[in-house]
N, C-alpha and C positions, 0 to 999 in steps of 0.2 A: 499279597493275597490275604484279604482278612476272615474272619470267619463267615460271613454272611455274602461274599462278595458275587459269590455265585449267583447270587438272589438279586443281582442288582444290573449285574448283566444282562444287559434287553439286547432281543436280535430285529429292532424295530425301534424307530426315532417317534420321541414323543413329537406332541405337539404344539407344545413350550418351546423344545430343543427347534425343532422344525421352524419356527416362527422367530426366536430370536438369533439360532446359529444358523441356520440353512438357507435357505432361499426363497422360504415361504410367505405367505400374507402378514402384511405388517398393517399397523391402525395408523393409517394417515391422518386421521380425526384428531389424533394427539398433537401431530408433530405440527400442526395447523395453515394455514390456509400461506399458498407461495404466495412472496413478495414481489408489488406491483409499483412499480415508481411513477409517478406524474412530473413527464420533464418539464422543465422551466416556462416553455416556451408554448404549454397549454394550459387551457383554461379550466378551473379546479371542478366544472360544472358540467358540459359538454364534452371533455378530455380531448376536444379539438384544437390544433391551433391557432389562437386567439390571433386578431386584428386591430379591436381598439383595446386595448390592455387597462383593465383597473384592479386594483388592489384595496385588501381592507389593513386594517392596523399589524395583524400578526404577519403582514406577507404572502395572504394568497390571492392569489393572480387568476382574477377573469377574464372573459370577455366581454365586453358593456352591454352586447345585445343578449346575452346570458341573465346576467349580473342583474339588471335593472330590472327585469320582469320576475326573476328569483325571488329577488328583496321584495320585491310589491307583494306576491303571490304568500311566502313566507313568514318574512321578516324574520328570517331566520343566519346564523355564517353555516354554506352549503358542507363546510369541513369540522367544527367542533360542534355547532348546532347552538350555537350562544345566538342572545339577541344581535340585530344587527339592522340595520335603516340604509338608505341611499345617502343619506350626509355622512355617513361612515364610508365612503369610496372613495378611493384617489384616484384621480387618473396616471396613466403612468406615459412616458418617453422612452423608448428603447432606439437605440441608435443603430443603423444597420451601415455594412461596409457594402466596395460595391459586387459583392456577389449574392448578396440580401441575407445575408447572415448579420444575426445577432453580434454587436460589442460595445466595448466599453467605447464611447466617444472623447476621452483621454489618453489612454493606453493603448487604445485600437488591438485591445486582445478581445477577441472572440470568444464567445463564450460558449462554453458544453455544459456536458453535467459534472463534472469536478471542478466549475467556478464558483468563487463563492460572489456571491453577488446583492447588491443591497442598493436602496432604493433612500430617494430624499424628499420626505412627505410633503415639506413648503413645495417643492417646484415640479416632482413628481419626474423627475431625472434618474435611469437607470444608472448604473456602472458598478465596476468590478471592486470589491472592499481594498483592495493595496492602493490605488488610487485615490479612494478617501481616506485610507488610514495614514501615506504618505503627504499627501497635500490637505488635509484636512484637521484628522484627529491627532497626529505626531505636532505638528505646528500648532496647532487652536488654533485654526484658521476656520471660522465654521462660517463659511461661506460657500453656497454651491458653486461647482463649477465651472458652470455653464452661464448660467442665469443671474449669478453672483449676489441671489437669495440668503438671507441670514437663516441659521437652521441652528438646533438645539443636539444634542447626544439622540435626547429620544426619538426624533424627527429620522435617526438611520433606522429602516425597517429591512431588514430580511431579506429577500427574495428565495436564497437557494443558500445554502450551507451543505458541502459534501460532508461534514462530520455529525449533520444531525439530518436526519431523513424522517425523521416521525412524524412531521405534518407531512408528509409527502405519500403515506400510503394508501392508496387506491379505497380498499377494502376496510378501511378505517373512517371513509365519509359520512360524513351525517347525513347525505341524501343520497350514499348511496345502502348504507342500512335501512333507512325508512322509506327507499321507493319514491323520493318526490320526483316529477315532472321536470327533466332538465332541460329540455329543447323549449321553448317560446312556446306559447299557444295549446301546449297539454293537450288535448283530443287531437290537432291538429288545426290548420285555416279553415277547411270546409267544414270541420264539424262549428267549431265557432261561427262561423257565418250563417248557416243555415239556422242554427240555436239565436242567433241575433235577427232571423228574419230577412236574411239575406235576397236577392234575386233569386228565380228560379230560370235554371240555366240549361234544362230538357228541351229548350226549341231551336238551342246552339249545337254546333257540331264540336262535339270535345273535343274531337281530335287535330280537330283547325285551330285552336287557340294555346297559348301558351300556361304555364300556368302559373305566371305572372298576370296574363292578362283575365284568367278566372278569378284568382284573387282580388284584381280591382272591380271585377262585374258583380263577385259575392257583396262588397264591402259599399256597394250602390246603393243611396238612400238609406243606410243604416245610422243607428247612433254615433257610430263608430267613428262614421266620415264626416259626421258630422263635428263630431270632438278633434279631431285630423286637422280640418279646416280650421277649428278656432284654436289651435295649435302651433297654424303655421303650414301646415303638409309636411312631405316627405316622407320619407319610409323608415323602416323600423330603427336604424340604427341612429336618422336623425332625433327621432320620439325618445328615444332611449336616451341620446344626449340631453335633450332639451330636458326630459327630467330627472337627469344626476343637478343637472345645471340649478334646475329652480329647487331639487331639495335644498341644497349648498346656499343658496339666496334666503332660502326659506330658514335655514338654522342662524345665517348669520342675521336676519331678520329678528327673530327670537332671541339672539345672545344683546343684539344691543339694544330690545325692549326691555329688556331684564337688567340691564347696567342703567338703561335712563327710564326710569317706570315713571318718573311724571310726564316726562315728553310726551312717552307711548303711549300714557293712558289717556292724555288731557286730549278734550276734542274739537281745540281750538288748534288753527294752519295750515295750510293746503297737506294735499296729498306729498309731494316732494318733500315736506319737512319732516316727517311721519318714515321713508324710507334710512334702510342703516347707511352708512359707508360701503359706496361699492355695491350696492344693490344695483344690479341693472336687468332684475327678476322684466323690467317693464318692456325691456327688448328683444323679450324671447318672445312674444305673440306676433300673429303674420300680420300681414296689411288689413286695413280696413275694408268691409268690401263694397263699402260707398263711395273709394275711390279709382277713376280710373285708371286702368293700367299706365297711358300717358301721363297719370299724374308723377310716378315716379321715375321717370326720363328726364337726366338734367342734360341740358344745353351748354356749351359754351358760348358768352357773349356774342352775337354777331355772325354766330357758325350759318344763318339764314342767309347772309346778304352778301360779304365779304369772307375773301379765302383767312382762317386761324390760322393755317400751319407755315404762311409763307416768313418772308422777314420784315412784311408790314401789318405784322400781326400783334395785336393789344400785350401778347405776353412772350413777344420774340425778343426783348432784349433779357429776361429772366436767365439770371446766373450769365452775367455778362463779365462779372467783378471775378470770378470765379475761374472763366477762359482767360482772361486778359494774364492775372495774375499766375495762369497755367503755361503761360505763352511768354511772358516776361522769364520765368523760371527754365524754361526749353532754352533760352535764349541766352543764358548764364550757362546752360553743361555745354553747349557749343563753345563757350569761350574756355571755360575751366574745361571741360573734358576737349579739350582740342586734340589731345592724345590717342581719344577713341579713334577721333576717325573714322571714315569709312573706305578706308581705303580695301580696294580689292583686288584679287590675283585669279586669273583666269583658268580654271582649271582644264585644264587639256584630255583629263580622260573624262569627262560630262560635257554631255550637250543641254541646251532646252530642252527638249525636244518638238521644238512647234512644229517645225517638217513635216511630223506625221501626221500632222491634221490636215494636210491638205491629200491624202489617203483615203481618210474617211470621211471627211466634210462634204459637203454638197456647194456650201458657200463660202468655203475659203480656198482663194486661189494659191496654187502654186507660185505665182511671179509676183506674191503681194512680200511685201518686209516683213507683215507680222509674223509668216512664217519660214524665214530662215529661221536654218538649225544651229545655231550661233552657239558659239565655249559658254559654260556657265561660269559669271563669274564671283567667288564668296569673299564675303566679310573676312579680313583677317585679325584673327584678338589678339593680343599679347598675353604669352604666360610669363610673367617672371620668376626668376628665380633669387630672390630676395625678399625681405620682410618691407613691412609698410611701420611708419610710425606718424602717429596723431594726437594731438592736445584739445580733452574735451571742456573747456571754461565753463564750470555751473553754477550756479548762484552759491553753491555750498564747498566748492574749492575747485582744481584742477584733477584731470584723471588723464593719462598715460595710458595710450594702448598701442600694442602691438597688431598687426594685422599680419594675418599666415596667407600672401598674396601668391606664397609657391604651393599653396595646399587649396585653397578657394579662391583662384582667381577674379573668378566675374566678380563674387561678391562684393572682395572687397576694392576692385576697380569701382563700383557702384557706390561702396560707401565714403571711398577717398575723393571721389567726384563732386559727392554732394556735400560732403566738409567744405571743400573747396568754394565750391558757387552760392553757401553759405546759408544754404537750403533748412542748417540744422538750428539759424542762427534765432533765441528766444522763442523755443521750442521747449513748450513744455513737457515734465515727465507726464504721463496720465496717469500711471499705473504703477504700483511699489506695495509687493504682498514681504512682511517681514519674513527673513529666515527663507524667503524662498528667488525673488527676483527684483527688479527696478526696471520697468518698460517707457520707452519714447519714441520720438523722431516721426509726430505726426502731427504737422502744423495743425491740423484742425481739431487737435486734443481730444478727438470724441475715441479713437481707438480703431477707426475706419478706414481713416486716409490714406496720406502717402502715395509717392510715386517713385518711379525706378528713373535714372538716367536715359535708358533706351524707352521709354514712355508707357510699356506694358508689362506688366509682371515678369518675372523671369525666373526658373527656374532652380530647384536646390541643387548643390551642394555637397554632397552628404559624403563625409570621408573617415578617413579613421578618428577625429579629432572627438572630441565625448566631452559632455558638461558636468565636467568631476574639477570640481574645485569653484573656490572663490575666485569672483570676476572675469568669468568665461562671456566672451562677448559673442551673440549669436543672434539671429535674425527670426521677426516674430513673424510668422505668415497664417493666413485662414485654413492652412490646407495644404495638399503639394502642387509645389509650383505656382505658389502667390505672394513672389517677395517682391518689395516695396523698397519703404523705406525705413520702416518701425526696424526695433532693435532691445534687445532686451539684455542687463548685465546680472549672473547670479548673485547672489547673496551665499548660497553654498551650493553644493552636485546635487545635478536636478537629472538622473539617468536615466529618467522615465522618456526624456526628449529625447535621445538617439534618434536618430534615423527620423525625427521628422522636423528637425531644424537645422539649420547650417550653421557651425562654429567656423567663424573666419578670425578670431581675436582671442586678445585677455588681455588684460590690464597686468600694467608691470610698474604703475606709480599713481599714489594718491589712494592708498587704500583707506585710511582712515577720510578724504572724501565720500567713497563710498562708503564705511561707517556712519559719519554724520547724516547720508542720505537715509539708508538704512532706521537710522531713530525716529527719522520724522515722521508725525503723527499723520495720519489718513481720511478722508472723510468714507461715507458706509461705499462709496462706489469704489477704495483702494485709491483715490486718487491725493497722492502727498500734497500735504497745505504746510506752510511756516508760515505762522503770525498771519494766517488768512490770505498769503500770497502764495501763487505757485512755483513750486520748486522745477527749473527750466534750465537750457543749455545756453548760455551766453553768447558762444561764439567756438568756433572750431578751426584750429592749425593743423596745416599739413607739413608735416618735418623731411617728413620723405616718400617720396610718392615714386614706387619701382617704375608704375605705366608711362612716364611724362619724359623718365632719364632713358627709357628703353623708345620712346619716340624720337626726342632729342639725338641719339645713337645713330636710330635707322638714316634721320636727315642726314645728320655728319656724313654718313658712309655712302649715300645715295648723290650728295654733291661732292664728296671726292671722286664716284666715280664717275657722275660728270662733267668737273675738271682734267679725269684721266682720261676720259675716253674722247674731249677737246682738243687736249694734248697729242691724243694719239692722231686724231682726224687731223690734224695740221702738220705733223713729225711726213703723215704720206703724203699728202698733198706737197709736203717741199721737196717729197722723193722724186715724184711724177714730174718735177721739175727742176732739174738741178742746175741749171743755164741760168736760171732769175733773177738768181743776187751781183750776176756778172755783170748783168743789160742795167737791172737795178739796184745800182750800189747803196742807195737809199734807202 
């Protein structure tokens, strides 16, 4: 108790006390304005979610029917407010999985808002940054990869960073502090049409028409459609394409006046000498309309007179070279895969069941054959339970591999088949990215081809086995469930493949073969050259093949029990008759 204290005791809270200790009015105007995030997957303009997605240099992501009439109307970036033109857009690629969700088209991780996400200005390819910073920035591999575009460090732009959100604030926009016009058309269609001179549409019944179809009757003999038609037609989003398309023509028009200023200026050569590289600004305009419509109707030779599609038709033997040599190769897994077989076993709890349609059909009889209810009867495959061993001969030495025929059956049934019938035989590699893999096994070297043993793709795989380690042999497919014949060996753990390729192998000899493969230099498409020739597979041995000893087996056992059960038919047969050898001693 001090001396004064008496004085200081209040029997009533101020209004300091009240406002900072109590429960009273506080100034929200300090603590400032809540935070509003723009998820990824909207457009930084409309805050809708976008459809055709374009992006500018720093990472913000529009929509092009946004975008393109923003920039015109502006010339402004809708988020910092810096200059900004239509040759400043990228288009962008987002890859969707199949429940129409955004993701990485490598990783096939999905994206939210805690992915960091980044974008490759040459090709305009979304994906998630572990995937280019694994296969990309860790390797100097600066090749997209998808499009297998050459790209620079700066060319990674942005998209989404969870550790930095400051482009991402709502409330922080530059149109939307200054109030610009974010939706197309500012007043709206009808005020714009009527201000253009539009029709008058007072003798229509509004309510009958759509109003799609009011905006074509406003847009009637205006300037507008008139500009439309020498454009091309189409609707907004086409216009909106067409001019990202001719800014983009239109700058690189200007960059290579400026690199050749006497070409560009001299006013001597047709028009076509005068355009840059790659200008094809001349193929955005529609048709002429001096021509008629039939004039752009092509025909096939003869389609007037005589049948095209039959087999005495002008371009029926087309890819003839192609079936034959598809046909010849069928005809080699019959003999080498003689093991497959098809042999089957009837299964006794399935039916067809064609029976039933003669129930509900009208036109299928009961007492026809097509419908007995006959045993179904399946394919039998062979699992073994032993390894597979192969000798792969390549221009650049021998490789050893093991095959896990007890862990991936079919596969590598498929690929010991087509060793065999010599499928792989002067087959070149196409494909060899350093430090990451060595891809082959497609006669047609384009990265296309191939074919499976049973004639259509066939299914993965997918087991405990994982691509950790040097010379894991595993099978390249477009997708699931599209193997072939292609085959791909690492260079080192590629983890990011799990589960979407099938490891049936690894090499267990000739590692410095695949060293030496490894060094050879590439041309821009990854595809390995030595001394200007291609680096290829000579020819391939099968050592041991678990499918062929486990067919072998089943014959053995199925003619012994043929022999027995021969044996046994004549052991009764001499029972039934025990007098025989008396009458015939013979």
């Amino acid at each position: 108790m001090g001396k004064k204290s008496a004085s200081k005791d209040r029997n009533y809270v101020t209004a300091t006390e009240w406002k900072t200790e109590g429960g009273g009015f506080k100034d929200r105007a300090a603590e400032g304005i809540p935070f509003r995030r723009l998820p990824y997957y909207c457009c930084a303009i409309s805050f809708l979610p976008f459809d055709d997605p374009v992006m500018t240099d720093d990472g913000t992501v529009m929509d092009l029917m946004h975008a393109v009439p923003y920039v015109q109307k502006h010339h402004k970036h809708p988020v910092s407010g810096a200059p900004l033109e239509l040759k400043d857009l990228t288009k962008l690629h987002f890859a969707k999985n199949a429940d129409g969700e955004y993701e990485c088209p490598v990783l096939n991780k999905t994206f939210t808002d805690s992915t960091h996400i980044v974008a490759v200005r040459t090709s305009g390819n979304v994906y998630c940054f572990q995937a280019i910073d694994e296969l990309c920035v860790k390797p100097k591999s600066w090749r997209d990869l998808i499009t297998d575009e050459k790209f620079t460090r700066k060319d990674l732009i942005t998209i989404q960073d969870p550790m930095n959100l400051e482009g991402r604030v709502l409330d922080k926009f530059e149109h939307v502090k200054k109030g610009h016009d974010r939706l197309p058309g500012g007043r709206g269609d009808e005020a714009d049409a009527t201000a253009a001179g539009g029709a008058d549409l007072s003798s229509l019944n509004a309510r009958a028409i759509s109003a799609d179809i009011k905006r074509v009757l406003d847009k009637l003999g205006t300037d507008d459609a008139v500009a439309a038609l020498d454009r091309g037609g189409g609707g907004r989003k086409a216009q909106s394409e067409r001019e990202l398309a001719m800014a983009k023509q239109k700058a690189a028009a200007d960059a290579h006046d400026a690199a050749n200023p006497k070409k560009a200026g001299s006013g001597e050569g047709t028009k076509d000498q005068t355009r840059a590289p790659g200008d094809k600004s001349h193929l955005l305009k529609g048709p002429s309309p001096n021509l008629h419509p039939l004039d752009n109707v092509r025909f096939r030779p003869g389609s007037h007179t005589w049948n095209t599609d039959g087999t005495d038709a002008y371009d029926a033997r087309w890819g003839e070279d192609e079936r034959a040599a598809k046909e010849a190769m069928n005809e080699k897994f019959k003999i080498h895969g003689n093991h497959i077989s098809v042999k089957t076993k009837v299964n006794p709890m399935r039916t067809t069941g064609a029976g039933s349609t003669s129930f509900t059909s009208t036109v299928m009889s009961r007492n026809d054959n097509s419908t007995a209810n006959t045993r179904v009867e399946e394919v039998i495959f062979r699992n073994p339970k032993k390894k597979g061993y192969v000798r792969l001969a390549t221009t650049h030495g021998d490789i050893n591999i093991e095959l896990h025929c007890d862990v991936a059956p079919r596969t590598c049934e498929n690929f010991i088949t087509l060793c065999a019938a010599g499928y792989y035989d002067n087959v070149a590699f196409h494909r060899s990215i350093k430090n990451f893999m060595i891809q082959g096994g497609d006669p047609t070297g384009t990265g296309s081809g191939g074919q499976c043993i049973w004639g259509a793709k066939f299914k993965d795989e997918i087991t405990h086995l994982q691509h950790t380690g040097r010379g894991v042999l595993s099978m390249a497919n477009s997708g699931p469930g599209t193997n072939g014949s292609q085959f791909f060996i690492l260079y080192k753990s590629a983890r990011h493949l799990d589960g979407k390729h099938t490891v049936f192998g690894n090499v267990v000899g000739g590692m410095d073969t695949l060293a030496k493969l490894e060094r050879v230099p590439t041309d821009k498409n990854d595809k390995p050259l030595a001394g200007g020739e291609a680096v290829a597979i000579l020819g391939a041995t099968v050592f041991t093949n678990p499918y062929k000893e486990m067919a072998e087996e089943e014959d053995r056992l199925e003619q012994e029990a043929a022999a027995k059960e021969q044996t046994d038919a004549q052991a009764r047969t001499d029972a039934m008759n025990p007098g025989r050898w008396w009458s015939n001693p013979a």
